[in-house]
mmCIF file of the C-alpha atoms, coordinates in Angstrom:
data_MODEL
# 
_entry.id   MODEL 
# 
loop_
_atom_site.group_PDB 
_atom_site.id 
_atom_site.type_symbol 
_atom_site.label_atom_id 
_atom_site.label_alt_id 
_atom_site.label_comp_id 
_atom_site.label_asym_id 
_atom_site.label_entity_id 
_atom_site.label_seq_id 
_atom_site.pdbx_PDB_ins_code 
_atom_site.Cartn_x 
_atom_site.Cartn_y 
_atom_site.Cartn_z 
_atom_site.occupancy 
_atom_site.B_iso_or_equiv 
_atom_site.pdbx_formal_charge 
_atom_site.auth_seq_id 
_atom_site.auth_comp_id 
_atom_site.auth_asym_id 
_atom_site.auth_atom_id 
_atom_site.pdbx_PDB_model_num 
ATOM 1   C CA . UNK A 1 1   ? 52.030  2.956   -34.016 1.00 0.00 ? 1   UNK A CA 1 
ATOM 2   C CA . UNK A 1 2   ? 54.393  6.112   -34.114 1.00 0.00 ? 2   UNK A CA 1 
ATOM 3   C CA . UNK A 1 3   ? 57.517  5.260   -32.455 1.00 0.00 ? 3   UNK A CA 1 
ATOM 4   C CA . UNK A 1 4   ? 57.786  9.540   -31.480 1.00 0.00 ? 4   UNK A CA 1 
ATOM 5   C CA . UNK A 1 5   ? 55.708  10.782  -28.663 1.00 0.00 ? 5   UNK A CA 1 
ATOM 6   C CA . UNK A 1 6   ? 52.858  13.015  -29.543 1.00 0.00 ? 6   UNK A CA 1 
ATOM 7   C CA . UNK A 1 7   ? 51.500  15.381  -27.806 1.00 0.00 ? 7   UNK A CA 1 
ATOM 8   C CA . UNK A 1 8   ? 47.918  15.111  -26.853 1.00 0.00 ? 8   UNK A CA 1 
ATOM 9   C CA . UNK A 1 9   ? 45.308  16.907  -24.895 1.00 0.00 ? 9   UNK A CA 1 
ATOM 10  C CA . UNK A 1 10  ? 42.368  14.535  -23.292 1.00 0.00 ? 10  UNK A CA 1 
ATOM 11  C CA . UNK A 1 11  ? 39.469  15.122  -20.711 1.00 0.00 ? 11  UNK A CA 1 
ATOM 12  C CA . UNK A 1 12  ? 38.910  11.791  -18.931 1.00 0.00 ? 12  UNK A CA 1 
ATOM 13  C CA . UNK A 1 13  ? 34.860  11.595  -18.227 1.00 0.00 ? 13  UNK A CA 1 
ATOM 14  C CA . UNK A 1 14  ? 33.933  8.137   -15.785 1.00 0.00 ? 14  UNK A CA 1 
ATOM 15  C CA . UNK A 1 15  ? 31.061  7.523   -14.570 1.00 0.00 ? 15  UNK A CA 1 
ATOM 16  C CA . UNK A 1 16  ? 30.468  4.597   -11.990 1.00 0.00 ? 16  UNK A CA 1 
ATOM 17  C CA . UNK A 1 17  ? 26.933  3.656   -9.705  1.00 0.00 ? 17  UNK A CA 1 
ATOM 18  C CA . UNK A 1 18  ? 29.845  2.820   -7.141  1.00 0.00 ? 18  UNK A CA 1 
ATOM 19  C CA . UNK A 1 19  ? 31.173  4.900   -4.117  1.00 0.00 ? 19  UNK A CA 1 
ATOM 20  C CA . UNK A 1 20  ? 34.525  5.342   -4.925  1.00 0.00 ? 20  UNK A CA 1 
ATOM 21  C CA . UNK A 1 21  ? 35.394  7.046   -1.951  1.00 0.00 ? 21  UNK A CA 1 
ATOM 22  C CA . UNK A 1 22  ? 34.048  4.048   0.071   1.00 0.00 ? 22  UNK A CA 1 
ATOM 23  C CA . UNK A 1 23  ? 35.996  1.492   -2.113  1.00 0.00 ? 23  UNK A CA 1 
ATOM 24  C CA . UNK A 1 24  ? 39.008  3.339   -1.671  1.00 0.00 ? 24  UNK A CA 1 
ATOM 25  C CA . UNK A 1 25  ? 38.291  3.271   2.125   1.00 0.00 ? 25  UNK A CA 1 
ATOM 26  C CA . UNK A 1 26  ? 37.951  -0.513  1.619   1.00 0.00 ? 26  UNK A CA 1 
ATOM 27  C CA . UNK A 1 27  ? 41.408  -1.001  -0.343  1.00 0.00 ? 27  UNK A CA 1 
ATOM 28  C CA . UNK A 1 28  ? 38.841  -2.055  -3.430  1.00 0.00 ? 28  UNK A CA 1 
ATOM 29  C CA . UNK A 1 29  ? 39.600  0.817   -5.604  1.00 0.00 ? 29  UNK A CA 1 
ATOM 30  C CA . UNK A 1 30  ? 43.377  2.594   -5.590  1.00 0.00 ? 30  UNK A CA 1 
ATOM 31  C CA . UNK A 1 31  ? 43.653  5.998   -4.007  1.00 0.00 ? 31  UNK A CA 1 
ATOM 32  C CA . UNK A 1 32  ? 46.170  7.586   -6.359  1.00 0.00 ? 32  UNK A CA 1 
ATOM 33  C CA . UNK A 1 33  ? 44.121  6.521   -9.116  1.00 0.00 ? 33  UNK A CA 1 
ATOM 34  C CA . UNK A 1 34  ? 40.847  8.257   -7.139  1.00 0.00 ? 34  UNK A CA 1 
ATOM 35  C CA . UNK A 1 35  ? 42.588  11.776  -6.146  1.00 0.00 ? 35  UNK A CA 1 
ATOM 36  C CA . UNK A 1 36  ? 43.698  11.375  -10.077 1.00 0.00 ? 36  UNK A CA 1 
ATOM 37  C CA . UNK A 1 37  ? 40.459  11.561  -11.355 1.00 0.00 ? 37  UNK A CA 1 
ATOM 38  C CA . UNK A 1 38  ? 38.634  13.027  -9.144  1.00 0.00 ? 38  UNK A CA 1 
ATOM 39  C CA . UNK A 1 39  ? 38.639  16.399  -10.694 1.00 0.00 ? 39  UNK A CA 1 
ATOM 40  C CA . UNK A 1 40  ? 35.041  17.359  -10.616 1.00 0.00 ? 40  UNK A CA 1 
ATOM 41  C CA . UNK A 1 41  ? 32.442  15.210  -9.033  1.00 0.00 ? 41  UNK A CA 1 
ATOM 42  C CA . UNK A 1 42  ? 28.860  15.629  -10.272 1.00 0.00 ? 42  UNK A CA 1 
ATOM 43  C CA . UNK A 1 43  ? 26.862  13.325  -8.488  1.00 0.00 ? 43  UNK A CA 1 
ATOM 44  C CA . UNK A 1 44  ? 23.341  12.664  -10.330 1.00 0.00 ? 44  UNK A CA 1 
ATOM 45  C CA . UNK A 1 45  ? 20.994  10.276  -8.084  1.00 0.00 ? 45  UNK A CA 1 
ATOM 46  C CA . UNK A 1 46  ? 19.324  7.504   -9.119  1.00 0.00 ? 46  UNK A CA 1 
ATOM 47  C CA . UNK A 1 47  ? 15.848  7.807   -11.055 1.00 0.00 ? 47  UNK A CA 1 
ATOM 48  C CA . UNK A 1 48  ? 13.766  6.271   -8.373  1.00 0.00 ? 48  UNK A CA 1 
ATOM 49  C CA . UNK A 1 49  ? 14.968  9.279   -6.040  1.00 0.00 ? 49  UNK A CA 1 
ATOM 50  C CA . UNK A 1 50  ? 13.777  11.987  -8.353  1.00 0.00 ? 50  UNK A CA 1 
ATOM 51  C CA . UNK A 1 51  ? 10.692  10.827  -9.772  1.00 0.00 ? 51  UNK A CA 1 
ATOM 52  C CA . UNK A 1 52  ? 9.472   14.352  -10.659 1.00 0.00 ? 52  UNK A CA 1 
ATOM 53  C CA . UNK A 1 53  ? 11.996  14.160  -13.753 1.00 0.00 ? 53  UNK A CA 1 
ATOM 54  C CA . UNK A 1 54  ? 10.327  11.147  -14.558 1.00 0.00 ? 54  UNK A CA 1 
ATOM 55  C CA . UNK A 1 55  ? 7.618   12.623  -16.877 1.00 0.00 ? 55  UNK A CA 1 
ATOM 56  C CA . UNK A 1 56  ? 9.758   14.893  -18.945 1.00 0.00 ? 56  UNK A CA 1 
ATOM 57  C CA . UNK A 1 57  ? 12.540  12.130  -19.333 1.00 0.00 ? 57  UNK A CA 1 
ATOM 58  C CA . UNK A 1 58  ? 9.737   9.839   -20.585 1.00 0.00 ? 58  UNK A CA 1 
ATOM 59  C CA . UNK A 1 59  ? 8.521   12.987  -22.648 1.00 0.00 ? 59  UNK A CA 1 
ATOM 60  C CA . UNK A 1 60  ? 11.647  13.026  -24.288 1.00 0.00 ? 60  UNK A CA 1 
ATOM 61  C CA . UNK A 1 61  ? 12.786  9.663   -24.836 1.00 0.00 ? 61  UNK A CA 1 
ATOM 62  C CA . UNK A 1 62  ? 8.771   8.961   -26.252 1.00 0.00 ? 62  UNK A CA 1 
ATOM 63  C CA . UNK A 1 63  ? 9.216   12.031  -29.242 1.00 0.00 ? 63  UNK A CA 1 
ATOM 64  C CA . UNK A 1 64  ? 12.741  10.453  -29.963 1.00 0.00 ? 64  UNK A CA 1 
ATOM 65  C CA . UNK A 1 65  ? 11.461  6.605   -30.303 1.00 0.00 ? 65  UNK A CA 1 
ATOM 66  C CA . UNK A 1 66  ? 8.447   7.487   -32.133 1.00 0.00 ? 66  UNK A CA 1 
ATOM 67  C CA . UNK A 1 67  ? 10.846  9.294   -34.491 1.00 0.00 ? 67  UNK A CA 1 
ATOM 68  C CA . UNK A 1 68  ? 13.414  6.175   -34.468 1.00 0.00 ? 68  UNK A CA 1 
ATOM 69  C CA . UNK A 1 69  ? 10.805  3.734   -35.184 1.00 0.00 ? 69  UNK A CA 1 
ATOM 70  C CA . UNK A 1 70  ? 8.079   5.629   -37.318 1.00 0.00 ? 70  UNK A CA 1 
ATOM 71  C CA . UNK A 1 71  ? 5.285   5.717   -35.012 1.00 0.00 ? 71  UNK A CA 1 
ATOM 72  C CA . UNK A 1 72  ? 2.530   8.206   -34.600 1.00 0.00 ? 72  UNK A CA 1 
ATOM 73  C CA . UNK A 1 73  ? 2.658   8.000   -30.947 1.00 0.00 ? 73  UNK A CA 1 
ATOM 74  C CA . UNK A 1 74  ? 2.914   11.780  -29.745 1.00 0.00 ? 74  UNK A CA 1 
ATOM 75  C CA . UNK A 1 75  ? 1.966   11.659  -25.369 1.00 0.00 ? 75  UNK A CA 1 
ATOM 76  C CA . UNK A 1 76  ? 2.082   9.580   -22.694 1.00 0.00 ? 76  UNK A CA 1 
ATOM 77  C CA . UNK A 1 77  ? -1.957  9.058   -21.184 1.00 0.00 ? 77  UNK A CA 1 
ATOM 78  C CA . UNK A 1 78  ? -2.146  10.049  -17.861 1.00 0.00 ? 78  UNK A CA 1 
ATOM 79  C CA . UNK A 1 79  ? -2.653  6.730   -16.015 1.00 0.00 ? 79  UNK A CA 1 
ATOM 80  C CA . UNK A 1 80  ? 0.285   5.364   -18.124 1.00 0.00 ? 80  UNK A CA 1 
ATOM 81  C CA . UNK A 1 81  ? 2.587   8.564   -16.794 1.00 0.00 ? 81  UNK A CA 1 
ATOM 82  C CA . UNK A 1 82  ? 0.941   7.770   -13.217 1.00 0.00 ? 82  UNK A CA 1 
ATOM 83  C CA . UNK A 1 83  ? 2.430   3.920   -13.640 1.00 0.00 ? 83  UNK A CA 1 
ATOM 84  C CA . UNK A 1 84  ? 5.659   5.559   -14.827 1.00 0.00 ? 84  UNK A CA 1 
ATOM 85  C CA . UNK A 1 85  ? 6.080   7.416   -11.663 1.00 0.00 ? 85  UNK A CA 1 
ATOM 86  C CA . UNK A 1 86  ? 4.876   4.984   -9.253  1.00 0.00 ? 86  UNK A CA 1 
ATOM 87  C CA . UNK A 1 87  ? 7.639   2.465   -10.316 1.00 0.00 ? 87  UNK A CA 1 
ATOM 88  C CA . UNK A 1 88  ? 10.606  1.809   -8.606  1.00 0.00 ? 88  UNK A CA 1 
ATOM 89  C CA . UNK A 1 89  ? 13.098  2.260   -11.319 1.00 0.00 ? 89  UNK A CA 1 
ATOM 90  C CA . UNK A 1 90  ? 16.085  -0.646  -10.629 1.00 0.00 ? 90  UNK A CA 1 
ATOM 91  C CA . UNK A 1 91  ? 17.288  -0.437  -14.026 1.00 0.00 ? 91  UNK A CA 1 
ATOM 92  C CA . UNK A 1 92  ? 17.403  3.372   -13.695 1.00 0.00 ? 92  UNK A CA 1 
ATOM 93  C CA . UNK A 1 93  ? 17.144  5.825   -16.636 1.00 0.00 ? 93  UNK A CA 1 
ATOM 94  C CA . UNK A 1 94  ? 18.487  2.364   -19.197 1.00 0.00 ? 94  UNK A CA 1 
ATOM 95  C CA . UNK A 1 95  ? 15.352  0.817   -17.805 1.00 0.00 ? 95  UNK A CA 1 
ATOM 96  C CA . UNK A 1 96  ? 12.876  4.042   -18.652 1.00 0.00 ? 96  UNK A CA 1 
ATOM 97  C CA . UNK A 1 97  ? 14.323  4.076   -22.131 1.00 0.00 ? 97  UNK A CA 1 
ATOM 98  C CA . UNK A 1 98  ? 13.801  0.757   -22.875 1.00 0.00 ? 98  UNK A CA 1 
ATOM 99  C CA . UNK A 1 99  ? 10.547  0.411   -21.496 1.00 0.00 ? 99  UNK A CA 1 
ATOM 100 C CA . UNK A 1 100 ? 9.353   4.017   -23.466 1.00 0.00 ? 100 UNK A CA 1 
ATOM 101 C CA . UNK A 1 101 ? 10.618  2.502   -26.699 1.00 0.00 ? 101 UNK A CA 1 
ATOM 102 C CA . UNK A 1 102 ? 8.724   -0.951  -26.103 1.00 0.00 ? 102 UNK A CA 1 
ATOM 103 C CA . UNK A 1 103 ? 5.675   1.114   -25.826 1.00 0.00 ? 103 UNK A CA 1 
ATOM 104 C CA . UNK A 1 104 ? 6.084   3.275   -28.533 1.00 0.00 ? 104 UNK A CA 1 
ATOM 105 C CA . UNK A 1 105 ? 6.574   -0.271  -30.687 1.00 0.00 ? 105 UNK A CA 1 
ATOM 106 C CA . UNK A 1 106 ? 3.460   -1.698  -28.883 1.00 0.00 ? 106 UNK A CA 1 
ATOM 107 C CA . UNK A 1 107 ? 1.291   0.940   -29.542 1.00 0.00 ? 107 UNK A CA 1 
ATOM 108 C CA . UNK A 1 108 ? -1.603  1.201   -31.632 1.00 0.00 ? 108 UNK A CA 1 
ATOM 109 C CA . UNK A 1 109 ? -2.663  4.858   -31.331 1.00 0.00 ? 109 UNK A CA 1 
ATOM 110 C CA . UNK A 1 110 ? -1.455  8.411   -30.569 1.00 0.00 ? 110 UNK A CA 1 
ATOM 111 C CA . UNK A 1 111 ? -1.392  8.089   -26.819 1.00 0.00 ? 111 UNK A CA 1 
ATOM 112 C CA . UNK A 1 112 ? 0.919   5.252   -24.979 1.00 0.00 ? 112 UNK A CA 1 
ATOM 113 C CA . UNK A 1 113 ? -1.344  3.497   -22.893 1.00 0.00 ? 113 UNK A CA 1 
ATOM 114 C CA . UNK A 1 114 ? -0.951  1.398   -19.400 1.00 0.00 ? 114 UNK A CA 1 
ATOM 115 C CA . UNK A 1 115 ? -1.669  -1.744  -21.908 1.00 0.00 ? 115 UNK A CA 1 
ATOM 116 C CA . UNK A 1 116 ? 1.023   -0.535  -23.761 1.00 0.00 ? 116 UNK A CA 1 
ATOM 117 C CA . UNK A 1 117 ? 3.805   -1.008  -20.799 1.00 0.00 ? 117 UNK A CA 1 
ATOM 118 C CA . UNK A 1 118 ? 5.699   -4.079  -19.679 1.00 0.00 ? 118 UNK A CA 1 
ATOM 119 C CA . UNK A 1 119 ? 3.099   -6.382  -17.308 1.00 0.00 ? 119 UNK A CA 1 
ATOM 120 C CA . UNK A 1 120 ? 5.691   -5.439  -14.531 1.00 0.00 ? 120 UNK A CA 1 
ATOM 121 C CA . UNK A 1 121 ? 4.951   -1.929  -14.754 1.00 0.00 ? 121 UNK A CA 1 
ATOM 122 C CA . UNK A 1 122 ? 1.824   -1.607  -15.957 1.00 0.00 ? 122 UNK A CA 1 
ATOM 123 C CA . UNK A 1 123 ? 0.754   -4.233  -12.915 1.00 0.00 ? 123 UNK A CA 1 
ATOM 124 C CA . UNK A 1 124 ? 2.985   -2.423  -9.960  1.00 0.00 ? 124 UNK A CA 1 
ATOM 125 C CA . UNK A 1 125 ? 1.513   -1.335  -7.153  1.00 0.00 ? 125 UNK A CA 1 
ATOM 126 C CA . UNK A 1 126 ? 3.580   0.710   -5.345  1.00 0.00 ? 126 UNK A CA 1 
ATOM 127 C CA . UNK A 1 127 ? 3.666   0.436   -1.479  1.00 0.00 ? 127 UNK A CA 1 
ATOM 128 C CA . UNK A 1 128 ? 1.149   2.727   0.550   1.00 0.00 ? 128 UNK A CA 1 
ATOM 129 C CA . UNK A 1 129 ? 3.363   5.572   2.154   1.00 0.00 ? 129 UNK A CA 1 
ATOM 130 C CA . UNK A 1 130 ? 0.996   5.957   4.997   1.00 0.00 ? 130 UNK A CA 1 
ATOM 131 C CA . UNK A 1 131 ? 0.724   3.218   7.666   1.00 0.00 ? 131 UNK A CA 1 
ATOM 132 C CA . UNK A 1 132 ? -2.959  3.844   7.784   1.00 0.00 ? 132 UNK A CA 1 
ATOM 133 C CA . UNK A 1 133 ? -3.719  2.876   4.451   1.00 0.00 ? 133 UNK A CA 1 
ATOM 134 C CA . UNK A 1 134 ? -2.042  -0.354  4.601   1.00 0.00 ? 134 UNK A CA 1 
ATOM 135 C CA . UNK A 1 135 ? -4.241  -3.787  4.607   1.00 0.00 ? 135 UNK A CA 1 
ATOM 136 C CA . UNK A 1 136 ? -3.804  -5.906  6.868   1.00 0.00 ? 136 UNK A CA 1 
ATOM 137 C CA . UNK A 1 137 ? -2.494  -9.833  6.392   1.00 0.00 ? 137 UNK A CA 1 
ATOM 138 C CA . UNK A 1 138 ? -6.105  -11.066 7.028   1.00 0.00 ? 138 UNK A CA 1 
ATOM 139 C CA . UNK A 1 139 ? -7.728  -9.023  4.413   1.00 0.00 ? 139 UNK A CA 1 
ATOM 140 C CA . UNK A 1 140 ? -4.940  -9.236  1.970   1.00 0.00 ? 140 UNK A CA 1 
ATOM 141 C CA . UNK A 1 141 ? -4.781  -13.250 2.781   1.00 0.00 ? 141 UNK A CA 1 
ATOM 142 C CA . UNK A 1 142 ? -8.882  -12.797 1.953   1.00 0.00 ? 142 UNK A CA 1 
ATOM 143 C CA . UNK A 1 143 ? -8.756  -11.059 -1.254  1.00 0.00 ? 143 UNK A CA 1 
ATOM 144 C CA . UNK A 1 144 ? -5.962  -13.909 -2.241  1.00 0.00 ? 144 UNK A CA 1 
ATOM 145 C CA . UNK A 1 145 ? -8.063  -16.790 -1.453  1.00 0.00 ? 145 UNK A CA 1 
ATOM 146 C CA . UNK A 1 146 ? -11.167 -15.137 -3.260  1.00 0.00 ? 146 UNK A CA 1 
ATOM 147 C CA . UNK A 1 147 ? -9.395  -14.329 -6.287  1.00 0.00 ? 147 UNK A CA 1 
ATOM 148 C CA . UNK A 1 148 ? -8.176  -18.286 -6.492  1.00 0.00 ? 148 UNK A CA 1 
ATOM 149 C CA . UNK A 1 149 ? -11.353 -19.837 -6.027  1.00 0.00 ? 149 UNK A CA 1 
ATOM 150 C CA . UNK A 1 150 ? -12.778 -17.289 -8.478  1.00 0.00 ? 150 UNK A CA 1 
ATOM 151 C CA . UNK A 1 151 ? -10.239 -18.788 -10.994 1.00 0.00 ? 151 UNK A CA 1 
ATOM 152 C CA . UNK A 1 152 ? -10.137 -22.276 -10.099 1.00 0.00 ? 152 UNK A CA 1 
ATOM 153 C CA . UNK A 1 153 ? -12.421 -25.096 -11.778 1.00 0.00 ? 153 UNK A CA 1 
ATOM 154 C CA . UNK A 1 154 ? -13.213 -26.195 -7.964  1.00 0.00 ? 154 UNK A CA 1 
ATOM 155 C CA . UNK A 1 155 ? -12.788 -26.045 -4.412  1.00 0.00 ? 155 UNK A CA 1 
ATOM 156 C CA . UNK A 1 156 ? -10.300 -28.498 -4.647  1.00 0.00 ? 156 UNK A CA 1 
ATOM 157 C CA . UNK A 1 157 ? -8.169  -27.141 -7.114  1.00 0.00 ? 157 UNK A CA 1 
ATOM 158 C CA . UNK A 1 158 ? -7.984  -23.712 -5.242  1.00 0.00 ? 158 UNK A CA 1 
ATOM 159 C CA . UNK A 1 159 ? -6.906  -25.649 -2.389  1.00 0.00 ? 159 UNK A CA 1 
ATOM 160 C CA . UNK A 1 160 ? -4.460  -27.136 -4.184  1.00 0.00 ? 160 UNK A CA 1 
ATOM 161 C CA . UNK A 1 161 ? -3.377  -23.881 -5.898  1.00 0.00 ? 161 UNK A CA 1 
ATOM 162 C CA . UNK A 1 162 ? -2.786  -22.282 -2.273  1.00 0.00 ? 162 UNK A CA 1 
ATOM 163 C CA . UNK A 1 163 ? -0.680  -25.042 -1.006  1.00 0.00 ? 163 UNK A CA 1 
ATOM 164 C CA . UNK A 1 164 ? -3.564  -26.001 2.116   1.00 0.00 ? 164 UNK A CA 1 
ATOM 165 C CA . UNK A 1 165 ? -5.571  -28.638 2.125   1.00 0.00 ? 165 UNK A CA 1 
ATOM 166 C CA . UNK A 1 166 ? -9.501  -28.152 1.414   1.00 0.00 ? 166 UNK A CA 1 
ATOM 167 C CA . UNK A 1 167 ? -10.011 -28.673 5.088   1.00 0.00 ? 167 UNK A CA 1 
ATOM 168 C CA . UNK A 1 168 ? -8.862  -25.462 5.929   1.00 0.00 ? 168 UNK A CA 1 
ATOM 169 C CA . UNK A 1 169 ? -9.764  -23.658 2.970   1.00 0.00 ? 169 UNK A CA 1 
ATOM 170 C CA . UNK A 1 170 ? -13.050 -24.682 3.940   1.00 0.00 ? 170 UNK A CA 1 
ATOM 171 C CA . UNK A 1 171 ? -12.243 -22.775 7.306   1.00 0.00 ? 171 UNK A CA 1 
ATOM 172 C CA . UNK A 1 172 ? -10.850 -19.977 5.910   1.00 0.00 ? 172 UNK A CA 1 
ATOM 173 C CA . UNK A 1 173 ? -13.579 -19.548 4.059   1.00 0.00 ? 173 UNK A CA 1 
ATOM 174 C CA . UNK A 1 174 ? -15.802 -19.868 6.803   1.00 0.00 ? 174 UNK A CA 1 
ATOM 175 C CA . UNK A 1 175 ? -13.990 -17.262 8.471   1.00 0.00 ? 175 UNK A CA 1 
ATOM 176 C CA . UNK A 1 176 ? -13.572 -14.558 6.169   1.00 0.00 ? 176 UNK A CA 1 
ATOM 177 C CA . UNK A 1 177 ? -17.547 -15.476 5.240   1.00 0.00 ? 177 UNK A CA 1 
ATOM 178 C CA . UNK A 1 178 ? -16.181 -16.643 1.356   1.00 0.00 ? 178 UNK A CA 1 
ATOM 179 C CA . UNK A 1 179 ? -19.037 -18.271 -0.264  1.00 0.00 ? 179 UNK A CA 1 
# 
């Protein structure tokens, strides 16, 4: 509200998940503004391309939730850390914190467990990086149909449940010898 200039000294620190250089290429982002800021670039990739920092980020942000929200929860179990790393990350490192601090709140003992995790996390499977250990449509298309008739009342319902008619549930089932 001072009507005289004052003098001030300011670092500018942005930080975008956009490629400004491409959305200056585009005419989406103005290139004075760009070579303006641009000072020093320090360009951190996204969680899901460095999972090895996955484990001592989750390290970290576990001591400092369990501290936030008075728990005794101290490591991270091994299969839970193994879930951890598998996943995919689209949230990035906002995601991991979140999800760290929901377990810390969910759990009951010292170690965060796989229960402990969000269903989405806890229940990803993450994609087999060799082609040879991929199933194939029949036997995943098997497993599927087994699973439903395992949990359905009747034959009928599972049929319904898979969107075929019992017909040819009956001959998939014949098929993939389902009894």
């Amino acid at each position: 509200g001072d009507p005289e200039p004052q003098q001030v000294d300011v670092r500018v620190i942005g930080a975008t998940n956009k490629d400004l250089e491409e959305l200056v290429r585009d005419g989406a982002f103005r290139e004075d503004l760009y070579f303006r800021i641009n000072v020093l670039e320090i360009f951190l990739p996204s969680l899901r391309q460095r999972p090895e920092d996955i484990a001592l980020l989750a390290d970290y942000y576990l001591k400092r939730s369990a501290r936030m929200n008075a728990k005794a929860v101290q490591q991270i179990e091994p299969d839970a850390l193994q879930r951890l790393q598998d996943y995919p990350w689209p949230g990035n490192i906002r995601e991991l914190i979140n999800t760290i601090e929901r377990g810390v709140i969910m759990a009951h003992e010292a170690g965060l467990k796989v229960a402990d995790l969000p269903s989405n996390i806890a229940n990803f499977k993450p994609l087999a990086s060799d082609p040879a250990q991929l199933e194939s449509l029949a036997d995943v298309e098997k497993r599927h149909i087994q699973n439903v008739i395992l949990h359905a009342d009747s034959l009928e319902e599972a049929a319904g449940v898979l969107g075929i008619d019992p017909a040819t549930l009956w001959r998939k089932r014949k098929k993939y010898q389902i009894d």
